[in-house]
N, CA, C and O atoms as a MOPAC input file, in Angstrom:
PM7 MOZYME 1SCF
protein

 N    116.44500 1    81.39000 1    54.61500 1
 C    116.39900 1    82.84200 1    54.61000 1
 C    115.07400 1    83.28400 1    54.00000 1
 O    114.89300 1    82.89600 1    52.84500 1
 N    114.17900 1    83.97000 1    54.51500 1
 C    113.26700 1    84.80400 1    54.17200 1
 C    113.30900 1    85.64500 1    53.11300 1
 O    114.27100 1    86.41300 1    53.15500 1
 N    112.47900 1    85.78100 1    52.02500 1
 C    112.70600 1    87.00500 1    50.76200 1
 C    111.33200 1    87.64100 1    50.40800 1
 O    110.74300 1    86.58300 1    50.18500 1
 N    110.78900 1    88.19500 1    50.28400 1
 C    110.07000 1    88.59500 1    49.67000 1
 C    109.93000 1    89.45900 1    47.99800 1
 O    110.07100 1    90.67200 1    47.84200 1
 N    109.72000 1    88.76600 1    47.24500 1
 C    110.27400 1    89.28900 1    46.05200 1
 C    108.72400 1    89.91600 1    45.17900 1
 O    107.63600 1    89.39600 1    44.93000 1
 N    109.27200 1    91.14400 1    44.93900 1
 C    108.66900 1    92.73300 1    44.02400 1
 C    109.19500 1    92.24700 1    42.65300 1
 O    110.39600 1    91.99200 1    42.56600 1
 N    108.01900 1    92.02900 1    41.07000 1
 C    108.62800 1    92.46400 1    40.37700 1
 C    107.56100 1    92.51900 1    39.38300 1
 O    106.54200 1    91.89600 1    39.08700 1
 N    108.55100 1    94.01600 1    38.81000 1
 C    107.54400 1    94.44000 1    37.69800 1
 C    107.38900 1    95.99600 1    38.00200 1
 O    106.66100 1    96.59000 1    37.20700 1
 N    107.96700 1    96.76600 1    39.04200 1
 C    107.48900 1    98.13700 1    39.32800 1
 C    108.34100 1    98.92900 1    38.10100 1
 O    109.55300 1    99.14100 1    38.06500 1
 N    107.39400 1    99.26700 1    37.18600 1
 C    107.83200 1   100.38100 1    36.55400 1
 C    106.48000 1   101.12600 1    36.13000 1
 O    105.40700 1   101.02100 1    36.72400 1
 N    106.78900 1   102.06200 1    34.75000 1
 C    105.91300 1   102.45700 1    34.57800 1
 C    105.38600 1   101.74600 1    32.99900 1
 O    106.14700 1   101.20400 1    32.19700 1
 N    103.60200 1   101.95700 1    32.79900 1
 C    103.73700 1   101.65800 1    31.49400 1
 C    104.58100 1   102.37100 1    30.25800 1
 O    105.06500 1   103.48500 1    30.05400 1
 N    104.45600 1   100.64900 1    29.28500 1
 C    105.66600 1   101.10500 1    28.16100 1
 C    107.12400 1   101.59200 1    28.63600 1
 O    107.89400 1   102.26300 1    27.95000 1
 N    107.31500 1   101.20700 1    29.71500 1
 C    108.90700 1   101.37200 1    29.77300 1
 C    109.71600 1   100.84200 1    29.49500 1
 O    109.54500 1    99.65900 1    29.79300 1
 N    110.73100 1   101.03300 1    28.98700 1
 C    111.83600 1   100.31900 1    28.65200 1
 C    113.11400 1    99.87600 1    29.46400 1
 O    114.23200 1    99.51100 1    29.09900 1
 N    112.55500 1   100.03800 1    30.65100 1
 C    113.16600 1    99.74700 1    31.75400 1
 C    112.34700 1    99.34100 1    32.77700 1
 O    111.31800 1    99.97000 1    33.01900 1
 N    112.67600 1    98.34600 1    33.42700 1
 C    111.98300 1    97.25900 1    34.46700 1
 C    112.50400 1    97.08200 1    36.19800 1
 O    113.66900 1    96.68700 1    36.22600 1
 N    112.08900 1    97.22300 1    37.18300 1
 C    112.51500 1    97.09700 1    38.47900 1
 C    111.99000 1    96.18600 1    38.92100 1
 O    110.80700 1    95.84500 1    38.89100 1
 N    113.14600 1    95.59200 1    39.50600 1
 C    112.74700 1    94.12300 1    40.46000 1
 C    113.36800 1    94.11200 1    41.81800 1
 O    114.53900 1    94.48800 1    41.87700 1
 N    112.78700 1    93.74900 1    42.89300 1
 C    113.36600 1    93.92500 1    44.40300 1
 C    113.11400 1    92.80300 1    44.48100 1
 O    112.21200 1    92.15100 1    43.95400 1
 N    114.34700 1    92.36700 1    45.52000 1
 C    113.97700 1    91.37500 1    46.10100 1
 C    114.65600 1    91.81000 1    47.98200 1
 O    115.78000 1    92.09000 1    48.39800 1
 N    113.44300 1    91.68200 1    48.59100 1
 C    113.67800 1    91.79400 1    50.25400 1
 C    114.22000 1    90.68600 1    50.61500 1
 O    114.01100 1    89.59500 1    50.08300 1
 N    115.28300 1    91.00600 1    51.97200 1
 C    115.74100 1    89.65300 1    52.26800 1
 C    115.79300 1    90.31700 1    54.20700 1
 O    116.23300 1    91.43600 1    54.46900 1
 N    115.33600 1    89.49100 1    55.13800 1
 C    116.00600 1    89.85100 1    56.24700 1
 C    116.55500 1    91.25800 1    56.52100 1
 O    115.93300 1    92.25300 1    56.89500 1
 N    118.01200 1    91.09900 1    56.22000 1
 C    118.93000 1    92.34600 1    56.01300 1
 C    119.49200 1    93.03800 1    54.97500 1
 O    120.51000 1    93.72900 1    54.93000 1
 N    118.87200 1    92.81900 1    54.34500 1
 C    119.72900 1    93.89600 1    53.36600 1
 C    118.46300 1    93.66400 1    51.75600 1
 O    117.50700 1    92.98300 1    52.12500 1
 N    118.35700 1    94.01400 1    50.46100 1
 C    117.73800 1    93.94000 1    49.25400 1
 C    118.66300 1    94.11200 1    48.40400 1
 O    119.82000 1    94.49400 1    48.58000 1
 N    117.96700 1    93.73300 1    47.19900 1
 C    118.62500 1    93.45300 1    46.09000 1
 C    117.86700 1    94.45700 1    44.69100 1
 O    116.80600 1    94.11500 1    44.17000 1
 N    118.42600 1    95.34200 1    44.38500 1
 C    117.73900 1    95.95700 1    42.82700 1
 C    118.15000 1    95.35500 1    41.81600 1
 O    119.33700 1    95.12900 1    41.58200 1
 N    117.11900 1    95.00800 1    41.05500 1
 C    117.66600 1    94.49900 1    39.53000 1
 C    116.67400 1    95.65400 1    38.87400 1
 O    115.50900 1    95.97400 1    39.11100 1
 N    117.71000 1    96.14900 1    37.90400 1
 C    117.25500 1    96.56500 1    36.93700 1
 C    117.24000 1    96.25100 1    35.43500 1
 O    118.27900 1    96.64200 1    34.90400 1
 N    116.46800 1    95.72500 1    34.67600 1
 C    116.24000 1    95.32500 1    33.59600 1
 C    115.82600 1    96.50600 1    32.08600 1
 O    114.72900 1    97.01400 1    31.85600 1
 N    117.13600 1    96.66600 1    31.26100 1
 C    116.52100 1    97.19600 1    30.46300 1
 C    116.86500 1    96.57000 1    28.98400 1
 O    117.84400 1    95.92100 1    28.61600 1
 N    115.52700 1    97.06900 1    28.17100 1
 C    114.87700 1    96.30500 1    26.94800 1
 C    115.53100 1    97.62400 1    26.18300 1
 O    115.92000 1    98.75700 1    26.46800 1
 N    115.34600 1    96.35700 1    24.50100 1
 C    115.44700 1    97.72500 1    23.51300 1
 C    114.37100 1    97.11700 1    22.61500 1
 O    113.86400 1    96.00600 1    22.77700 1
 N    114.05800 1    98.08900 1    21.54000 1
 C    113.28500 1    97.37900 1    20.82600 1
 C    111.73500 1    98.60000 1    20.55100 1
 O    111.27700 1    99.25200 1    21.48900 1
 N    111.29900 1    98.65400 1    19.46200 1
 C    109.87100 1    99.96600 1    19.21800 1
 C    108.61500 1    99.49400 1    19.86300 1
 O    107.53200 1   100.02800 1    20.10100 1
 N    109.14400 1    98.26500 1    20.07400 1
 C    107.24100 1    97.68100 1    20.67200 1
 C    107.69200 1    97.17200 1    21.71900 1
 O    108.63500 1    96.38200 1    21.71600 1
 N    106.98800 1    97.61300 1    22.91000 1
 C    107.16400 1    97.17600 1    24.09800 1
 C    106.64000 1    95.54900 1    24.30800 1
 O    107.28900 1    94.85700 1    25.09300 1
 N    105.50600 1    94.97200 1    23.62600 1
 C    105.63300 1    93.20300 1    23.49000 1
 C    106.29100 1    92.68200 1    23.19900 1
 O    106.46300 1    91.52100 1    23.57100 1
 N    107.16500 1    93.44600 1    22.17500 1
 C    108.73900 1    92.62300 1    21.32100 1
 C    109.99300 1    92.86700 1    22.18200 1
 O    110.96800 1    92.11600 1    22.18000 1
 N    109.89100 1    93.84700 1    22.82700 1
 C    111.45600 1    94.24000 1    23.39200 1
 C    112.00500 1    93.18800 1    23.89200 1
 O    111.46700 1    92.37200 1    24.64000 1
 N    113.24500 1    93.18100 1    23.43000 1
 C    114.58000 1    92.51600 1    23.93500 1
 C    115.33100 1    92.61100 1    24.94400 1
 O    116.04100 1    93.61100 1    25.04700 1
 N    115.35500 1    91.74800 1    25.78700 1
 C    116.21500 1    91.87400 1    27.17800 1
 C    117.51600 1    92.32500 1    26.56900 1
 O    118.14700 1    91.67800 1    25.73300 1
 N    118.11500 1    94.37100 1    27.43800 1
 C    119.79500 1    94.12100 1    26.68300 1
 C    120.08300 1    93.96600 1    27.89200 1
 O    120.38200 1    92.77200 1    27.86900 1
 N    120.26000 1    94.38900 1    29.27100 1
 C    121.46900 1    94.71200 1    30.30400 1
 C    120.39300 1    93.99500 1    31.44200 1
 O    119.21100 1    93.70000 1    31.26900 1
 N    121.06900 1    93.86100 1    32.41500 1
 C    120.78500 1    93.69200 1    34.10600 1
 C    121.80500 1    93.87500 1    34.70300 1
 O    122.90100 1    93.31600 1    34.66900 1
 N    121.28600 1    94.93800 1    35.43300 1
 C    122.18200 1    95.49500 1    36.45300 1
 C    121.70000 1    95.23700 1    37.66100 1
 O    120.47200 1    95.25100 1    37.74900 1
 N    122.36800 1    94.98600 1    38.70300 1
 C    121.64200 1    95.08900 1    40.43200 1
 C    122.87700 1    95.69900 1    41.29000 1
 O    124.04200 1    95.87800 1    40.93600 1
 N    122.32700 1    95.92800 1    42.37300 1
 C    122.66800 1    96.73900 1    43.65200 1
 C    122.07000 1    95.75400 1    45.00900 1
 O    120.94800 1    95.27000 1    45.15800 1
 N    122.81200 1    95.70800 1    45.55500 1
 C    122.90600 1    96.00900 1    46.94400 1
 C    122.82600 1    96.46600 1    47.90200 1
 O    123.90200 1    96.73500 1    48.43600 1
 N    121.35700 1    96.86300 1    48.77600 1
 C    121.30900 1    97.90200 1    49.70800 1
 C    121.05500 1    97.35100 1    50.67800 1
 O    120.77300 1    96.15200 1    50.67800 1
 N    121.09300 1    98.17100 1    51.88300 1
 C    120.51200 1    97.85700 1    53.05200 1
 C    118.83900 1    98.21200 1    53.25400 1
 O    118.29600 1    99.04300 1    52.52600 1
 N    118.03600 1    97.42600 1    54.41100 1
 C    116.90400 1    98.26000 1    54.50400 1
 C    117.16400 1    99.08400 1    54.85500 1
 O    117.43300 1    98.60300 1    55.95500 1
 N    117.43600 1   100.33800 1    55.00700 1
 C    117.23000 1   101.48200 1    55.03000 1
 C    117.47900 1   102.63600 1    53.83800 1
 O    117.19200 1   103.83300 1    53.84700 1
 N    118.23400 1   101.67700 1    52.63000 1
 C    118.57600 1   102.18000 1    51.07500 1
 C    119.96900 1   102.77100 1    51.12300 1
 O    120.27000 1   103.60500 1    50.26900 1
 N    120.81600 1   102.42500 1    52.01800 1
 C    122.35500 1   102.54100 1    51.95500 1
 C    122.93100 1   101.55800 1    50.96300 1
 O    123.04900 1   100.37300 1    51.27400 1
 N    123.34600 1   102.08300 1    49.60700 1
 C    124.16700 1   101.16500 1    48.96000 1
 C    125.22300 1   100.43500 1    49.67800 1
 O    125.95300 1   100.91400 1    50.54500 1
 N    125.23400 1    99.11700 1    49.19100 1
 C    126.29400 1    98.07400 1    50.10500 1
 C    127.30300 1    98.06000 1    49.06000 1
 O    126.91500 1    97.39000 1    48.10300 1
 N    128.90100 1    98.75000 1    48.83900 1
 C    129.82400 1    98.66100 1    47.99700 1
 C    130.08600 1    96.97400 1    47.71600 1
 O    129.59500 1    96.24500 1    48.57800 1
 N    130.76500 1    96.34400 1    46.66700 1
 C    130.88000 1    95.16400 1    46.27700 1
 C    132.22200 1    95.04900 1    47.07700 1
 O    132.54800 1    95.92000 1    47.88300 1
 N    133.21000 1    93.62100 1    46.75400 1
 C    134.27500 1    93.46400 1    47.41700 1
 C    135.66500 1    94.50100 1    46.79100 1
 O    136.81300 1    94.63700 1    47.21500 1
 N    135.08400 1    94.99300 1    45.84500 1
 C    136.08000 1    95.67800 1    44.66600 1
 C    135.87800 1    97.28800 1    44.51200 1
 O    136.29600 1    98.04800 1    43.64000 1
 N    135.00900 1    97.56000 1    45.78900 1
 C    134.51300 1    98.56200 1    45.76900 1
 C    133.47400 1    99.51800 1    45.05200 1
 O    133.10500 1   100.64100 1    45.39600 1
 N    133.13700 1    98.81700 1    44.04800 1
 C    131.84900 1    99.03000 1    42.90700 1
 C    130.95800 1    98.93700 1    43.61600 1
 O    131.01500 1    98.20700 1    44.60500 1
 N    129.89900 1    99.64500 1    43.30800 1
 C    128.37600 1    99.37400 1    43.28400 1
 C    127.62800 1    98.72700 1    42.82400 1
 O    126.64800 1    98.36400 1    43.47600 1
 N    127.79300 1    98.40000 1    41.70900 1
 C    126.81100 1    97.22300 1    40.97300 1
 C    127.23300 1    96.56800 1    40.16500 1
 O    128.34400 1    96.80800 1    39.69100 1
 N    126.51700 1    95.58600 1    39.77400 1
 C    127.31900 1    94.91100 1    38.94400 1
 C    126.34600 1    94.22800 1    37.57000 1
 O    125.14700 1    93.95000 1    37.58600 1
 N    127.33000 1    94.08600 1    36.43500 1
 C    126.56400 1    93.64100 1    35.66700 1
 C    126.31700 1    92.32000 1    35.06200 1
 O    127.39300 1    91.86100 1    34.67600 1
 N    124.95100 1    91.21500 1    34.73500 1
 C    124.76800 1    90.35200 1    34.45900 1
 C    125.03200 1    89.85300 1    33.14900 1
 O    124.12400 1    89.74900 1    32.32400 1
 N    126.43400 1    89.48000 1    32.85400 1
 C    126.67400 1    89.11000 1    31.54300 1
 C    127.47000 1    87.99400 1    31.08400 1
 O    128.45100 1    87.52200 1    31.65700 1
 N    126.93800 1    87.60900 1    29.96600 1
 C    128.01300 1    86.03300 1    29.21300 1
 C    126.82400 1    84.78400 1    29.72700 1
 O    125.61500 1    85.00600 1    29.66800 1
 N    127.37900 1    83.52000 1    30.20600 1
 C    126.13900 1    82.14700 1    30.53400 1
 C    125.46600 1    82.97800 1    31.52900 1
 O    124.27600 1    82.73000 1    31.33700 1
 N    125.55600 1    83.90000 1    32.57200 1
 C    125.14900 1    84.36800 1    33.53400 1
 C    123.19500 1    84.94100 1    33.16700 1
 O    122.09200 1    84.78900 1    33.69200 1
 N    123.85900 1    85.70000 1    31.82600 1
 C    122.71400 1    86.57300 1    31.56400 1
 C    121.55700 1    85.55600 1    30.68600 1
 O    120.33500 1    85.66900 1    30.78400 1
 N    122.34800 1    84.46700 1    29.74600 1
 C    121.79700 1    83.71200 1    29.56000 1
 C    120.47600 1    82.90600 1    30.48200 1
 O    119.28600 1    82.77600 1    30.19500 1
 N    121.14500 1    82.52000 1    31.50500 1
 C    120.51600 1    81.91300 1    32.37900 1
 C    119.29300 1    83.15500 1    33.14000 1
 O    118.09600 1    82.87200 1    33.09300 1
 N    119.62700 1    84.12000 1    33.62200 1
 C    118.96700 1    85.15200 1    34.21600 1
 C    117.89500 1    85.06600 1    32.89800 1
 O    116.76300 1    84.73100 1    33.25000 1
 N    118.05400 1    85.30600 1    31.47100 1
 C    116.71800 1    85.42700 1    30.78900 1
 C    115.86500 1    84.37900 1    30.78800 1
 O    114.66000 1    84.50700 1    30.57200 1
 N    116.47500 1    83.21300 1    31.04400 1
 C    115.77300 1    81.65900 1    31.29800 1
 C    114.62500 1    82.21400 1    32.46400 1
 O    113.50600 1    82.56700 1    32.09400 1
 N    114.92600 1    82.24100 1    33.53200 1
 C    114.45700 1    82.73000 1    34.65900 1
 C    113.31700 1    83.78700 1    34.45700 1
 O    112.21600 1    83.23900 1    34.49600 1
 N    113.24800 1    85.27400 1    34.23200 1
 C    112.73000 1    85.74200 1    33.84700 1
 C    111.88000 1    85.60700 1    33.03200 1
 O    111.08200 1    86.53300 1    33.18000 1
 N    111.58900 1    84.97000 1    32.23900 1
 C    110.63900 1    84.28900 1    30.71800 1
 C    109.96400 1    83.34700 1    31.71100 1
 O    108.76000 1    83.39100 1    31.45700 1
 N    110.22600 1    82.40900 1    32.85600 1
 C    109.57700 1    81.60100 1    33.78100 1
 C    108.78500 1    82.81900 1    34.22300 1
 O    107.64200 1    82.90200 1    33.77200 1
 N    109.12600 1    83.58300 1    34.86900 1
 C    108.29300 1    84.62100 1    36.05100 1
 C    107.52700 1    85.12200 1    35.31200 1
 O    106.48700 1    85.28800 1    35.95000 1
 N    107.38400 1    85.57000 1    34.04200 1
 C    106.71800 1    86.31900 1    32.91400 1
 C    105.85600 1    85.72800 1    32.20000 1
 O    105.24700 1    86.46100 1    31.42000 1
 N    105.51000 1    84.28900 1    32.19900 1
 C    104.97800 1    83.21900 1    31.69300 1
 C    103.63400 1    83.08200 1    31.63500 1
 O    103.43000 1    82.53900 1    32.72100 1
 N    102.30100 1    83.22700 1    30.99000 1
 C    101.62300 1    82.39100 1    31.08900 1
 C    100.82300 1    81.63100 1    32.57000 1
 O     99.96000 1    81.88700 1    33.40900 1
 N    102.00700 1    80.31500 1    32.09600 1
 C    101.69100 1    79.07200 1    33.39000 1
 C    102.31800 1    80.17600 1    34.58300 1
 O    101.74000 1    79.69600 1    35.55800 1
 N    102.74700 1    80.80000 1    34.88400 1
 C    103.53800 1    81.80800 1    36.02700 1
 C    102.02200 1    82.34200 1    36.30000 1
 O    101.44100 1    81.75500 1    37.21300 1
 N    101.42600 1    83.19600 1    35.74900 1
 C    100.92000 1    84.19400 1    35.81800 1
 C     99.16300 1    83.84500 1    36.16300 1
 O     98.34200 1    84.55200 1    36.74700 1
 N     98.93900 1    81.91200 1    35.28900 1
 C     97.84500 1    81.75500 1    35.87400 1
 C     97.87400 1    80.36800 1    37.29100 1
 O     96.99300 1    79.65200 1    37.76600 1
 N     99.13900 1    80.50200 1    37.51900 1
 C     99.32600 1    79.31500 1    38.45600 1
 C     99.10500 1    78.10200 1    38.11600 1
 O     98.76200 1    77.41700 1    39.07900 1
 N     99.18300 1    77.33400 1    36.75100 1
 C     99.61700 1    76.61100 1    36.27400 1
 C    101.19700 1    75.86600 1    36.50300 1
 O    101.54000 1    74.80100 1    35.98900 1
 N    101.70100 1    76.38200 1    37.04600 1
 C    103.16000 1    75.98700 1    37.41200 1
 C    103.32900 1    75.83500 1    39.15600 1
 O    102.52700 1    76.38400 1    39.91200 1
 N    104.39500 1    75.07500 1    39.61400 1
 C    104.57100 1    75.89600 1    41.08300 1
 C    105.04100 1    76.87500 1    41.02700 1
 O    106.19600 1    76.70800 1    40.63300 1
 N    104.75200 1    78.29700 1    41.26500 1
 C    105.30200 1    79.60700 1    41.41400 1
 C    106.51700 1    79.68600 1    42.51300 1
 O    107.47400 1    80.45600 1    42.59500 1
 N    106.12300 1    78.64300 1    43.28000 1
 C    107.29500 1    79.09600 1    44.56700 1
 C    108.67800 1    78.61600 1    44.07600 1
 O    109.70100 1    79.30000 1    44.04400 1
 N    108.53300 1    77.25200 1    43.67700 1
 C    109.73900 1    76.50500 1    42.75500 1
 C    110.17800 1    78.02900 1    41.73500 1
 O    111.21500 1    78.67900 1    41.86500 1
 N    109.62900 1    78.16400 1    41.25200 1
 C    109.96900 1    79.28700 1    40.18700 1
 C    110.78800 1    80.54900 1    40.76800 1
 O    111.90500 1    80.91900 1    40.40400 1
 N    109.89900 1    81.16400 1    41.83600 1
 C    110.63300 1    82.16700 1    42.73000 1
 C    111.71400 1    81.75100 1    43.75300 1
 O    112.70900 1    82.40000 1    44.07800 1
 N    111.41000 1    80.81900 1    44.09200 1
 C    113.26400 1    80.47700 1    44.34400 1
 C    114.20700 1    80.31500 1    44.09500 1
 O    115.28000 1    80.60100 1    44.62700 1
 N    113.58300 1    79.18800 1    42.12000 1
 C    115.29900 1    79.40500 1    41.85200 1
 C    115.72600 1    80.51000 1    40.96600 1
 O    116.87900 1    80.63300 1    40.55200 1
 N    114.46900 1    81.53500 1    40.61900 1
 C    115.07100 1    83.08300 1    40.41200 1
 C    116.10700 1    83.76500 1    41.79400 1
 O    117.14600 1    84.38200 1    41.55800 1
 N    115.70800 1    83.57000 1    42.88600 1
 C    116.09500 1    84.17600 1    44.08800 1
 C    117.53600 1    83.49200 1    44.49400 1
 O    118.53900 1    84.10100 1    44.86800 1
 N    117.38400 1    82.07700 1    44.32600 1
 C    119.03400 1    81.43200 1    44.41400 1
 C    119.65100 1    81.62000 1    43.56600 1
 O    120.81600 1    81.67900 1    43.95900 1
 N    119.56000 1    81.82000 1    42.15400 1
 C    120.37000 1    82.35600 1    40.72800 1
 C    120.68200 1    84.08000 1    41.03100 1
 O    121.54200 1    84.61100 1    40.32800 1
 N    120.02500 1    84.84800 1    41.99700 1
 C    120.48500 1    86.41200 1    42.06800 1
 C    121.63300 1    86.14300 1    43.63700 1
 O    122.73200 1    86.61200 1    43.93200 1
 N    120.87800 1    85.35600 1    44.20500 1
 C    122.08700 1    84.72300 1    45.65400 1
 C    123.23800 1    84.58600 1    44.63900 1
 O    124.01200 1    85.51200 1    44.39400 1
 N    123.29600 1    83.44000 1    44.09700 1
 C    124.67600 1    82.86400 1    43.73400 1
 C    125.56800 1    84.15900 1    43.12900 1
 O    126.77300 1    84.13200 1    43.38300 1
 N    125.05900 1    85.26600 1    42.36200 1
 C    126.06000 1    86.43800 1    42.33100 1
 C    126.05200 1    87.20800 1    43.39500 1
 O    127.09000 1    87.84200 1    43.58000 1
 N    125.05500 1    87.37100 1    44.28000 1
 C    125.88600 1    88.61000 1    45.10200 1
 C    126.61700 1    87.88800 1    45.99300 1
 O    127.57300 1    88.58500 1    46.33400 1
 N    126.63700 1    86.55900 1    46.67700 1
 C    126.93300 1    86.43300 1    47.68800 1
 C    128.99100 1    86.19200 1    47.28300 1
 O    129.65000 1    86.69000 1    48.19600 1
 N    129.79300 1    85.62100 1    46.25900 1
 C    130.70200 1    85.89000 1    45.94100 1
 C    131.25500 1    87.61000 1    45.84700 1
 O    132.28200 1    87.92400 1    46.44900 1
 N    130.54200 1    88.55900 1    45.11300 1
 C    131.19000 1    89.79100 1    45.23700 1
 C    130.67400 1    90.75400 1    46.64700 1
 O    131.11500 1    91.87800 1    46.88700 1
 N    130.01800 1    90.28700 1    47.18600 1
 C    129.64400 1    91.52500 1    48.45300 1
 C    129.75500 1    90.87400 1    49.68300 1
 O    129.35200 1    89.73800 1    49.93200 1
 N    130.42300 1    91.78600 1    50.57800 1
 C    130.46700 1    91.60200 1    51.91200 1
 C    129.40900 1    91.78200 1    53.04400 1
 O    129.34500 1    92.74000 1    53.81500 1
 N    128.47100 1    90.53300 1    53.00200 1
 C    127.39500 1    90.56100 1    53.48300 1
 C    127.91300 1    90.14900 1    55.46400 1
 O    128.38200 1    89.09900 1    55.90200 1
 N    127.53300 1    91.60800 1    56.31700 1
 C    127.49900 1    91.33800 1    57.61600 1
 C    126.16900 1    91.12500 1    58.69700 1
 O    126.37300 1    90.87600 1    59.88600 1

C-alpha cells in the first residue's frame, strides 16, 4: 500500500502537533498534544487520530466514534516511534528513514485497521 506521510504541520511554539498520513483511499490525522512552559521540554500528553476520506469525510469507527485515543503500551510505543522521526540520526539521514517511516505507518495501521470499516 502506498502512503505518503506529512509530519510536523503546525504552527511555531505550539502545543499541539499534526501529522497526516495519505494512503490510496482514505488518511489518517494524528494529533499530538504536549504540555509543558518550554516548547524543547514539552511532554507528549494525548494522541488522538481520525479517519477520513480523500475528500475530508470523517470515516465513523466500528462503534460509531470518530476518533480514537492512543493510550496504555499503545502510547508507550507510539512515543518510541515519534522520538525515532524527531531524531537527530532521522533528521540528518544517519539512519534508514524509510525503515523508520514504515514502522511508524504499520504501528498507526495496526490501530485503525481493527476499529474502522475500511471499504
Amino acid at each position: 500500500m502506498n502512503y505518503k506521510l506529512e509530519l510536523n504541520t503546525q504552527e511555531p511554539n505550539s502545543k499541539i502537533v499534526f501529522h497526516t498520513i495519505l494512503f490510496d483511499s482514505f488518511k489518517v490525522n494524528l494529533i499530538e498534544r504536549y504540555i509543558g512552559s518550554n516548547p524543547r521540554n514539552a511532554k507528549l500528553y494525548e494522541v488522538l487520530f481520525k479517519v477520513r476520506t480523500l475528500d475530508d469525510v470523517l470515516v465513523p469507527r466500528k462503534d460509531g466514534n470518530i476518533r480514537i485515543r492512543i493510550k496504555g503500551e499503545d502510547f508507550d510505543i507510539y512515543q518510541g516511534l515519534i522520538k525515532q522521526l524527531n531524531s537527530y540520526e532521522y533528521k540528518n539521514k544517519l539512519i534508514n528513514r524509510k525503515e523508520v517511516e514504515q514502522n511508524y505507518v504499520h504501528f498507526i495501521l495496526s490501530l485503525v485497521i481493527p476499529n474502522y470499516q475500511l471499504n
